[in-house]
C-alpha positions as CSV (number, residue, x, y, z in Angstrom):
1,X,0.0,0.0,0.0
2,X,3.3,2.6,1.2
3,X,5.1,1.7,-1.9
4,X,1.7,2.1,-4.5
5,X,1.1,5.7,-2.9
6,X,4.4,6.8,-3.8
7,X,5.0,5.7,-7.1
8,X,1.7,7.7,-7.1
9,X,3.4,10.8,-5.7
10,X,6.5,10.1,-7.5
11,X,4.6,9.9,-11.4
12,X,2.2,12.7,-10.4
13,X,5.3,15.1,-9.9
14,X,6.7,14.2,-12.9
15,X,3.8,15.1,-15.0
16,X,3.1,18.2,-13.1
17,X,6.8,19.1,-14.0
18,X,6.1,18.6,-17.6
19,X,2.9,20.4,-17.5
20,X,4.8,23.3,-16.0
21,X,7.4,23.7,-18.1
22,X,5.5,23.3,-21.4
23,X,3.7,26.6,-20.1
24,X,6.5,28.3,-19.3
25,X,7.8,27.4,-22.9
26,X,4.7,28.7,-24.5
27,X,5.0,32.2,-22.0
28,X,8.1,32.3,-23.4
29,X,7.7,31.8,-26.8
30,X,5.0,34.5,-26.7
31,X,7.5,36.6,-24.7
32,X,10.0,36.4,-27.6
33,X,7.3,37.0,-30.7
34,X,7.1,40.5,-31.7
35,X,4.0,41.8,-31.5
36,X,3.2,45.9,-31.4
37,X,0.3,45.5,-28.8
38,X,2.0,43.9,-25.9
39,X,3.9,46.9,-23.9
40,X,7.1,46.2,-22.0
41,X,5.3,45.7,-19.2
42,X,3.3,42.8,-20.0
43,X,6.3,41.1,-21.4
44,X,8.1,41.3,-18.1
45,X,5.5,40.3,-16.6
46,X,5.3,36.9,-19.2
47,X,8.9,37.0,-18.3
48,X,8.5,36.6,-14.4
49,X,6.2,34.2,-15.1
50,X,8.1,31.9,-17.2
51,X,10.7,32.1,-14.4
52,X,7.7,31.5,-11.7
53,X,6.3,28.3,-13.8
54,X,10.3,27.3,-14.2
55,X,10.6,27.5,-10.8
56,X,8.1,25.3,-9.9
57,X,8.7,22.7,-12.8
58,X,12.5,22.6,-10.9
59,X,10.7,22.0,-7.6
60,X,8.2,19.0,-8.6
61,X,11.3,17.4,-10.3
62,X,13.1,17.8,-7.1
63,X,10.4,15.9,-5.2
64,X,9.8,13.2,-7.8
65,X,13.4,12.7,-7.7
66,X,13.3,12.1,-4.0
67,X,9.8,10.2,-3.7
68,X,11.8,7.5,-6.5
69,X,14.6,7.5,-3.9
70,X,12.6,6.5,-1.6
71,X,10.4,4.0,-3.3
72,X,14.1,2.5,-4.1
73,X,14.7,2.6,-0.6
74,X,11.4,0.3,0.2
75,X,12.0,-2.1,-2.8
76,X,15.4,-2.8,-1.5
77,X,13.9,-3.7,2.5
């Protein structure tokens, strides 16, 4: 039951890490586009968050990383 909930955890990380950085791809992708209407202030602000979703895709990778570690761990015992 331990080990099912997280490779659970573990594989919902991992999307949520892909999921986040294929936004932040697409914000930046429409950061980088010239277009006439968007002021500089909108594309800083598509800027900070591409870093924001970034961020986060860096944070779920982290835990998935560590949730595998210890599903690993509980394989081996």
């Amino acid at each position: 039951m331990q080990q099912k909930k997280v490779k659970s955890l573990m594989e919902d990380y991992k999307q949520f890490a892909f999921t986040l950085l294929s936004v932040s791809a697409f914000l930046y992708i429409g950061s980088i586009i010239p277009d006439h209407g968007l002021g500089t202030g909108q594309k800083t602000m598509m800027m900070f968050a591409t870093c924001g979703f970034l961020a986060g895709a860096f944070f779920c990778v982290k835990r998935s990383l560590k949730y595998k570690k210890q599903l690993d761990e509980m394989e081996e015992s």
